[in-house]
C-alpha positions as CSV (number, residue, x, y, z in Angstrom):
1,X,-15.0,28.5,-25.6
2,X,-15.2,25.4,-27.8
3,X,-11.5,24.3,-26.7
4,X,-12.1,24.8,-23.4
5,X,-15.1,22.4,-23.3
6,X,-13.1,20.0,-25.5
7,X,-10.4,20.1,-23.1
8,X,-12.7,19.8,-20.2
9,X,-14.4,17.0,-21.5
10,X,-10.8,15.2,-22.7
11,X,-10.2,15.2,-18.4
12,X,-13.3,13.7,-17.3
13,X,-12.6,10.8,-20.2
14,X,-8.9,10.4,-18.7
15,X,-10.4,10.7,-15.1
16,X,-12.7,8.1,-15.7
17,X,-10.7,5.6,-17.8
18,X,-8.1,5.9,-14.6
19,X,-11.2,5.1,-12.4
20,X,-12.1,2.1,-13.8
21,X,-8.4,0.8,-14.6
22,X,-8.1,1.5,-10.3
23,X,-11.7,-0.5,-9.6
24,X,-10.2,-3.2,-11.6
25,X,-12.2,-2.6,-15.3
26,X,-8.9,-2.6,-17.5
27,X,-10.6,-3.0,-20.8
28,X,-13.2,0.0,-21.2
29,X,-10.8,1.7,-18.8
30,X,-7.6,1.5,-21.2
31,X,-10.1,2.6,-23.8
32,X,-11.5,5.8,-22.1
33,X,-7.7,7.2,-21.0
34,X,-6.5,6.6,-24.4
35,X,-9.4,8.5,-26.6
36,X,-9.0,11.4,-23.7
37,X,-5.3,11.4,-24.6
38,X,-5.3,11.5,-27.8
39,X,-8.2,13.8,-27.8
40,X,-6.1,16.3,-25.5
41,X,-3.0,16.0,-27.9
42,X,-4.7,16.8,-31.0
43,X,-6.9,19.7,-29.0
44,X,-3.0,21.3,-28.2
45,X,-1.9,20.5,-31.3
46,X,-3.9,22.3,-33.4
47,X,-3.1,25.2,-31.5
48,X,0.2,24.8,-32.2
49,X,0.0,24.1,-36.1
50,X,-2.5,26.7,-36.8
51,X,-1.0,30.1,-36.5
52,X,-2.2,33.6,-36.7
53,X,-2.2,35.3,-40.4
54,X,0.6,38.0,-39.6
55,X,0.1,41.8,-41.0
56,X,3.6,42.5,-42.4
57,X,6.0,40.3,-44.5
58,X,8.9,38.7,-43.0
59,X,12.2,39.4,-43.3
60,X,14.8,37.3,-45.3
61,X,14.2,35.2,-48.3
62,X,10.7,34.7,-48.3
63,X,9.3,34.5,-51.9
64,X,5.4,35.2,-53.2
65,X,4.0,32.1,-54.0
66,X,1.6,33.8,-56.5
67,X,-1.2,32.2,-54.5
68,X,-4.0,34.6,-52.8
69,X,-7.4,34.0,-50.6
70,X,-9.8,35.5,-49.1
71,X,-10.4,34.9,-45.3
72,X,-14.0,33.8,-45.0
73,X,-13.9,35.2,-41.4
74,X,-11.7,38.7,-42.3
75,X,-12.9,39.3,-45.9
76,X,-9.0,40.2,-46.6
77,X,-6.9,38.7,-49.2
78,X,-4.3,36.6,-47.5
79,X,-0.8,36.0,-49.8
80,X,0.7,32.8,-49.4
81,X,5.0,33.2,-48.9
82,X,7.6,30.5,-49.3
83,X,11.0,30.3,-47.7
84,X,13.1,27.9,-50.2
85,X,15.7,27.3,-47.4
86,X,13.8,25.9,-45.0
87,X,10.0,24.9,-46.9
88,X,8.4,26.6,-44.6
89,X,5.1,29.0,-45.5
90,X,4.0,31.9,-44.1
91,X,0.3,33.7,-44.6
92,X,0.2,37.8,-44.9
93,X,-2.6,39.7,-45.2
94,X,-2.4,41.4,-48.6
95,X,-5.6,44.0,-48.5
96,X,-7.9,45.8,-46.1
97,X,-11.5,43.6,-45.3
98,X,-14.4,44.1,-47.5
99,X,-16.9,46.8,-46.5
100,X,-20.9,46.1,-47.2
101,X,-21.3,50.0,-48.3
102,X,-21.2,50.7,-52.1
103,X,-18.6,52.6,-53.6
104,X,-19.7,56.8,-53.4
């Protein structure tokens, strides 16, 4: 929801920056496209960069980093995997979520 209204809002700055660059108001116009664009880039980006914790391990030469988390919004323990070819990290859930009932 959030994104949406970002994006939503990132077109009505572009829109209006391209209004007032057309009625002859470079300055604030040039402003108002740019922070729209930029806004829309980094809204897409982060979509792209931030990817989904996956449920089983990769194949290939992934290695345990040793390093573990829990999820604030899961509860799970996520391990953190490396890939010493490429650098690259990956993020695997390691456990079930926490449960709010006591142990029987």
């Amino acid at each position: 929801m959030l994104r949406a209204v970002v994006i939503a809002a990132t077109a009505i700055l572009s829109c209006a920056g391209v209004a007032l660059i057309a009625q002859g108001v470079p300055r604030p116009g040039w402003g108002f496209l740019a922070l729209g664009l930029v806004l829309l880039l980094a809204t897409l980006f982060e979509r792209w960069r931030y990817r989904p914790v996956a449920k089983e391990r990769p194949d290939g030469g992934w290695q345990s980093t040793r390093e573990r988390f829990i999820d604030p919004s899961t509860g799970a323990t996520i391990e953190v995997l490396f890939n010493p070819e490429t650098g690259e990290r990956h993020y695997v859930s390691g456990t079930a979520p926490r449960t709010t009932e006591p142990p029987p």
